[in-house]
C-alpha angles and dihedrals in degrees: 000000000000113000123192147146142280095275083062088063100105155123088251098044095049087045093055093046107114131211101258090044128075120199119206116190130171114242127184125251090250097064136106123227132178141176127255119280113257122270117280094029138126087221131102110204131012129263097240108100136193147158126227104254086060095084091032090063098035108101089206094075119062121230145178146211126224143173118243145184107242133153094355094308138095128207097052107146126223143157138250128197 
């Protein structure tokens, strides 16, 4: 599992993910992610769109809190789908 931040959030760092690796990266709410496009497209990514807060929201997809170490201090709160 590879963790970074937002800056690894990018076309070339999910491309280089393997299939045996997982990267997790932080994003901002404002931001737009999508899937990849289907197999056999000249598309990059999908068009379905969507932001963060959307599954987070979505009472459909379970999620959980937790508390993490991060930046030198521990009890910060996130979510994982």
């Amino acid at each position: 599992m590879l963790v970074g931040d937002g800056r690894f959030s990018n076309r070339t760092c999910f491309r280089a993910a393997s299939e045996r690796t997982g990267l997790l990266t932080r994003v901002g709410k404002d931001a737009v992610v999508c899937y990849g496009a289907p197999a056999g497209s000249r598309r990059i990514c999908g068009e379905r769109k969507f932001s963060p807060e959307q599954p987070r929201q979505d009472e459909s997809i379970p999620w959980q809190t937790t508390k993490v170490f991060h930046a030198g201090k521990r009890g910060r709160r996130v979510w994982i789908c």
